[in-house]
Wavefront OBJ file of the C-alpha trace (Angstrom):
o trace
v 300.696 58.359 115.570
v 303.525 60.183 117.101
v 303.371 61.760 120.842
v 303.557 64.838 119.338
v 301.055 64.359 116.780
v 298.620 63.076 119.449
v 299.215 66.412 121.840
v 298.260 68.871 118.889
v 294.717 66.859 118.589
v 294.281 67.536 122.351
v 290.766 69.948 122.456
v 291.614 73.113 124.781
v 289.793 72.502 127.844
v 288.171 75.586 127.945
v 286.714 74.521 124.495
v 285.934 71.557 125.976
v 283.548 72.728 129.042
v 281.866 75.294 125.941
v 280.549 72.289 124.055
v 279.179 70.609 126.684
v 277.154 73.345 128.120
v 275.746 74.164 124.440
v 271.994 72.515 124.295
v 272.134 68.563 123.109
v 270.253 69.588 120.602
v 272.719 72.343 118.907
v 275.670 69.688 119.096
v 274.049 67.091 117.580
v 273.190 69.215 114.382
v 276.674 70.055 113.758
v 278.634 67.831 111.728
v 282.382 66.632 111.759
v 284.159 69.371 110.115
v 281.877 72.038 112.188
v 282.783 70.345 115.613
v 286.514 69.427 114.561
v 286.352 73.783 113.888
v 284.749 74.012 117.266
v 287.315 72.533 119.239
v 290.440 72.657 117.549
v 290.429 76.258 114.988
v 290.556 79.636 115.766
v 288.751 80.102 112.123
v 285.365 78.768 111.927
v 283.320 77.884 108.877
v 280.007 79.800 107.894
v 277.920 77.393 109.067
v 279.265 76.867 112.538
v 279.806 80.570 112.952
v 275.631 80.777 112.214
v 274.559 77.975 113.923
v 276.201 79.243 117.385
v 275.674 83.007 116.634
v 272.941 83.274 119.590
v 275.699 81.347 121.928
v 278.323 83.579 121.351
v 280.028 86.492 123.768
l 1 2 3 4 5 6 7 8 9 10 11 12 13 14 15 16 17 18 19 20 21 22 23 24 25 26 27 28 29 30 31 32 33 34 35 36 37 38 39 40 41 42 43 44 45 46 47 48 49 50 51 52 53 54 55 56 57
């Protein structure tokens, strides 16, 4: 993998500090695509957009 390639898959650290202060319990029901969404999109599937809808601002 390229240097470049491997700077674009670098989380945003804000992102970063948000999943670890969600409950242990939340994280570990989401799956890859929902957590690669999480830390990486600015569009979010159905599913993650539900499951954190009482953690959002």
């Amino acid at each position: 993998m390229t240097e470049e390639k491997k700077q674009e898959r670098n989380p945003d650290p804000d992102r970063m500090e948000a999943l670890r202060n969600l409950p242990k319990e939340l994280v570990a029901r989401l799956n890859r695509e929902e957590l690669d969404a999480f830390l990486f999109s600015d569009i979010w599937p159905d599913s993650l957009a539900e499951k954190l809808r009482d953690y959002q601002i």
